[in-house]
Every structure is written in C-alpha cells, then in structure tokens.
Backbone as JSON, one array per atom type, in Angstrom:
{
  "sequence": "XXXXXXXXXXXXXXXXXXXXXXXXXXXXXXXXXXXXXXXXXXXXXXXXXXX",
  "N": [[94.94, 67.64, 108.62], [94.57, 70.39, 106.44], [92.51, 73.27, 104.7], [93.22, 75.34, 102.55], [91.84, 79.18, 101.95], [92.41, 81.16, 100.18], [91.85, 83.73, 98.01], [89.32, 82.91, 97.96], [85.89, 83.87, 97.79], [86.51, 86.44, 95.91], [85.26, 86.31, 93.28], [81.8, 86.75, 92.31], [80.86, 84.79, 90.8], [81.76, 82.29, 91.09], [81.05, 81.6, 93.73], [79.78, 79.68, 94.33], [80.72, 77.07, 93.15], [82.97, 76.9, 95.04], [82.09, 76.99, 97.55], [81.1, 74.03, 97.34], [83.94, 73.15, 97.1], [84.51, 73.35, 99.7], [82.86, 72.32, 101.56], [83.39, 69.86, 100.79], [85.74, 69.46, 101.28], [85.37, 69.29, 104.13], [83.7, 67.1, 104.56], [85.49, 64.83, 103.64], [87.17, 64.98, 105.87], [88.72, 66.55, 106.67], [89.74, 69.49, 109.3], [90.68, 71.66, 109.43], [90.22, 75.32, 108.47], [91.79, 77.32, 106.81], [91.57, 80.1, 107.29], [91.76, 82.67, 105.37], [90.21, 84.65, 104.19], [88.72, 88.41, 104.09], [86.41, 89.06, 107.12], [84.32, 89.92, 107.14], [83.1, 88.47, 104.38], [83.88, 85.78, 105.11], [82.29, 85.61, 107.08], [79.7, 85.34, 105.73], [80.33, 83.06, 103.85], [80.43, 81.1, 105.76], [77.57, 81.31, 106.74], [76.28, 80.4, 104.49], [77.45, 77.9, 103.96], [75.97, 76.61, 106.4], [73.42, 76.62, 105.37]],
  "CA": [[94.98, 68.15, 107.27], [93.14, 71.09, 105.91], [92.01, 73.49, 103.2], [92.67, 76.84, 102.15], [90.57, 79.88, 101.5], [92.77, 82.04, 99.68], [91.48, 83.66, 96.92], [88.13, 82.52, 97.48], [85.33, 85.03, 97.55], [86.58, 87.29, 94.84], [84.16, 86.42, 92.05], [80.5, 86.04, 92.79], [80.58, 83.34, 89.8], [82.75, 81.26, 91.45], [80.93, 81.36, 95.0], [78.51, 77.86, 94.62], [82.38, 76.0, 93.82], [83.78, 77.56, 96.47], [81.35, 76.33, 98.55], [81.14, 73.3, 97.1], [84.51, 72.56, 97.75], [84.87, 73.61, 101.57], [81.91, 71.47, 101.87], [83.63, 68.29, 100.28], [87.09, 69.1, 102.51], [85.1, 68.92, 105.51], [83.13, 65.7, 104.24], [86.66, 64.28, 103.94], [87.65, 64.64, 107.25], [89.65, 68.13, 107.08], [89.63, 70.2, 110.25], [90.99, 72.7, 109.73], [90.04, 75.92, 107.3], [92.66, 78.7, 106.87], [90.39, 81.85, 107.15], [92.33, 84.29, 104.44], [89.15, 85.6, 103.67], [88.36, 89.02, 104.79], [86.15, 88.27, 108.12], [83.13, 89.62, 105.93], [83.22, 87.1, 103.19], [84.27, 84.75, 105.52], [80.61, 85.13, 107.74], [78.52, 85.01, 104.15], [80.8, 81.47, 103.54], [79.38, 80.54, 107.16], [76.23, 81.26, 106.41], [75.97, 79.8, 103.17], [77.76, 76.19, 104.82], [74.96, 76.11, 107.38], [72.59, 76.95, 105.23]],
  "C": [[93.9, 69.23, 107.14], [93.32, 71.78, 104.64], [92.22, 74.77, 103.41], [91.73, 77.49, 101.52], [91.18, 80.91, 100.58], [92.5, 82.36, 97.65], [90.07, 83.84, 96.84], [87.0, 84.0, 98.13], [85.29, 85.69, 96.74], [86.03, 87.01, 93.68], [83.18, 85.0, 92.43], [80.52, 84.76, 91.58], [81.16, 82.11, 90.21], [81.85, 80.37, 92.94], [80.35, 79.95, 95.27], [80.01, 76.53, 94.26], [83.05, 75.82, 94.85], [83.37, 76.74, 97.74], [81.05, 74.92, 98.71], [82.29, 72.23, 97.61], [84.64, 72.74, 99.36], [84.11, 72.93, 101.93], [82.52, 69.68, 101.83], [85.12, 68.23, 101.09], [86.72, 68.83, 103.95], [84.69, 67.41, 105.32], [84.22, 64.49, 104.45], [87.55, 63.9, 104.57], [88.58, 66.03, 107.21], [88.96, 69.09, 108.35], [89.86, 71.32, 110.64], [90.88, 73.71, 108.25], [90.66, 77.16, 107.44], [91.71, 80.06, 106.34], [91.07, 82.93, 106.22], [91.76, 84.68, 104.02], [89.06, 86.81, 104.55], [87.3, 88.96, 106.08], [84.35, 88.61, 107.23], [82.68, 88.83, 105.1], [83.17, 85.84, 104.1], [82.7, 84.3, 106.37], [79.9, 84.84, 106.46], [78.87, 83.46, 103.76], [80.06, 80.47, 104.46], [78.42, 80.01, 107.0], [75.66, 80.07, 105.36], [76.28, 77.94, 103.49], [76.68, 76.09, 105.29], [73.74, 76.07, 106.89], [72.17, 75.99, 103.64]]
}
C-alpha cells in the first residue's frame, strides 16, 4: 500500500501537513510514495522527512 504526492508542494501553507502526513503513511507501514512532485520539491520533502 502507499500514498500519493499529487498536488502536494503547491502552497507553502500547506507544507508542515504535507509533511505531516507522508510522515504518518510511512509510520503506518506504507512503502511506497508516488513521486508526482516535481524532483525539486520532491528533494526539499526529503530533506524536511530526515530532518
């Protein structure tokens, strides 16, 4: 099972949910994260997970 990304990035107000959830689909056991972020956005999401 996993989690999409679509959508996400496009408003900085949103980004600490965003993150929030991709955080709580992994927690859950999801494995898999459909990257439809531009690959830009998508390293800053990275970052921001590991960080």
């Amino acid at each position: 099972m996993g989690q999409g990304t679509w959508k996400m990035g496009e408003r900085a107000e949103r980004r600490s949910d965003e993150i929030a959830a991709l955080r709580a689909g992994v927690d859950l056991g999801m494995t898999l994260i459909d990257t439809e972020l531009p690959r830009v956005l998508w390293r800053r999401f990275l970052s921001d997970l590991s960080g």
